[in-house]
Structure formats: structure tokens, C-alpha cells
C-alpha positions in Angstrom: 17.3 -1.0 -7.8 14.2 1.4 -7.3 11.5 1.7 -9.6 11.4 4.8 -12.0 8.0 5.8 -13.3 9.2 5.3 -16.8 9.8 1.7 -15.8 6.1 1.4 -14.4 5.0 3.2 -17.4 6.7 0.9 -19.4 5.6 -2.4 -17.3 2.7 -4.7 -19.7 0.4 -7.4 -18.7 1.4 -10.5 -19.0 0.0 -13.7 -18.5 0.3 -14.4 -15.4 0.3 -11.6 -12.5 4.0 -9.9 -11.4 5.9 -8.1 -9.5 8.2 -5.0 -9.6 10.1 -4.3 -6.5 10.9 -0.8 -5.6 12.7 -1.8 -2.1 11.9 -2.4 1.7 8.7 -4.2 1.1 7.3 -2.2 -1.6 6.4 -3.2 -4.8 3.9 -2.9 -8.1 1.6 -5.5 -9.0 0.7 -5.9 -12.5 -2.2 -7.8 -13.3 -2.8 -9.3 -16.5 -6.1 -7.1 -16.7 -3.8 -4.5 -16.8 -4.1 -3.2 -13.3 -1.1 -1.7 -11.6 -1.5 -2.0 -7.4 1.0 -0.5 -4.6 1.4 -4.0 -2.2 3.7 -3.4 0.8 5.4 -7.4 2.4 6.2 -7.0 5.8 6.7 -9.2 9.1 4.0 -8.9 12.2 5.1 -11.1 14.8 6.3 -13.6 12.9 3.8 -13.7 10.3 4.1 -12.3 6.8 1.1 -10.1 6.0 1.0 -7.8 2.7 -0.7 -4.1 2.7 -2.2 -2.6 -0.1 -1.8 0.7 -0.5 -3.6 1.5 -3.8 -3.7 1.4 -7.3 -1.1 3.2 -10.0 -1.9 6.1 -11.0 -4.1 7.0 -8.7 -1.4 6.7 -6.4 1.9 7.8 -7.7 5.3 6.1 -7.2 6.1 9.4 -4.7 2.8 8.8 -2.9 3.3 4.7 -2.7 6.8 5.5 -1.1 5.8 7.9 1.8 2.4 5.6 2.8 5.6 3.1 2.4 7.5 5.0 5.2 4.6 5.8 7.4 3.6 2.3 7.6 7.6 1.6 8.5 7.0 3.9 11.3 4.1 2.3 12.6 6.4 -1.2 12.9 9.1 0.3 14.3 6.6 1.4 17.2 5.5 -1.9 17.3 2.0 -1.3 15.7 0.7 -3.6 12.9 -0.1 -1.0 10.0 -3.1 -2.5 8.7 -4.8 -2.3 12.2 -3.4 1.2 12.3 -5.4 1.7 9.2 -8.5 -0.4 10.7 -8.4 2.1 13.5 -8.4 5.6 11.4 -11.2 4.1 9.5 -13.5 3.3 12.6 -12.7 6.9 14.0 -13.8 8.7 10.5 -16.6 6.4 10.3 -17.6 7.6 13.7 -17.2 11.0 13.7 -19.1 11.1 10.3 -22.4 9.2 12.0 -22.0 11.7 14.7 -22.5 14.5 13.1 -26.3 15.5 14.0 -26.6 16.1 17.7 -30.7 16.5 19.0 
């Protein structure tokens, strides 16, 4: 069953860390600090690898299930999504250090 954002709203820190599944990989974190975090479980050749997408409500349930689906895309072409992500972060980093030409 999906998550509502009542349900995350109504989710408490426990003592030990849990999870709350939304569906297709993606689900909340709740820390016992309190800390809510978007974690995505998926399969890379063969490996299971987990992607963090961010941290609730800074990132809403809406917002956690379309960097969901974009990540989906990026497997179904056969691209890992957290060196998808690696890669967009080189390029901004680059074109921000280039940004004074002599």
C-alpha cells in the first residue's frame, strides 16, 4: 500500500531505525533522532545498492516519487542512477569553475 503524507506525518522515532515502504524500491527512513530520509533499493548488475534521495520535508512524498521514476528510467536504459547522479554533479561542478575566461 503507498504511503500517505498523513501516515509520514504520523510516523515517530522509535528505538531502533525503520522503514516505511511506499512501493517499487522506495521508502522512508525514520531515524530515532527523528530524521525522516527518501532511500530508493534497487538491483545494479546483480548487486543491491540503495539511493538516497533526500530528507522529508524538504523533499515531499510527490517529489520522492518522481526522482523515484526518473531513477527507474535510468535502469531501464541500463544506467546505474547514482553514477547518473555522480555525472550531473561533475558537469555543474565544471561549468561553475569555468566560469571566468582570461
Amino acid at each position: 500500500m503507498a504511503l500517505t503524507v498523513t501516515a509520514i506525518n504520523a510516523a515517530k522515532s522509535k528505538d531502533k531505525t525503520y522503514k516505511l515502504a511506499d512501493g517499487l524500491g522506495l521508502y522512508l527512513l525514520v531515524a530515532p533522532t527523528g530524521g525522516r530520509l527518501w532511500r530508493m533499493n534497487y538491483r545494479f548488475l546483480g548487486q543491491q545498492k540503495t539511493l538516497s534521495l533526500g530528507s522529508y520535508p524538504d523533499v515531499s512524498l510527490a517529489k520522492a516519487r518522481e526522482k523515484r521514476s526518473v531513477a527507474r528510467e535510468a535502469l531501464a536504459d541500463g544506467r546505474d542512477p547514482i553514477e547518473v547522479r555522480k555525472a550531473n554533479l561533475r558537469e555543474a561542478k565544471a561549468k561553475s569553475v569555468e566560469t571566468f575566461k582570461l
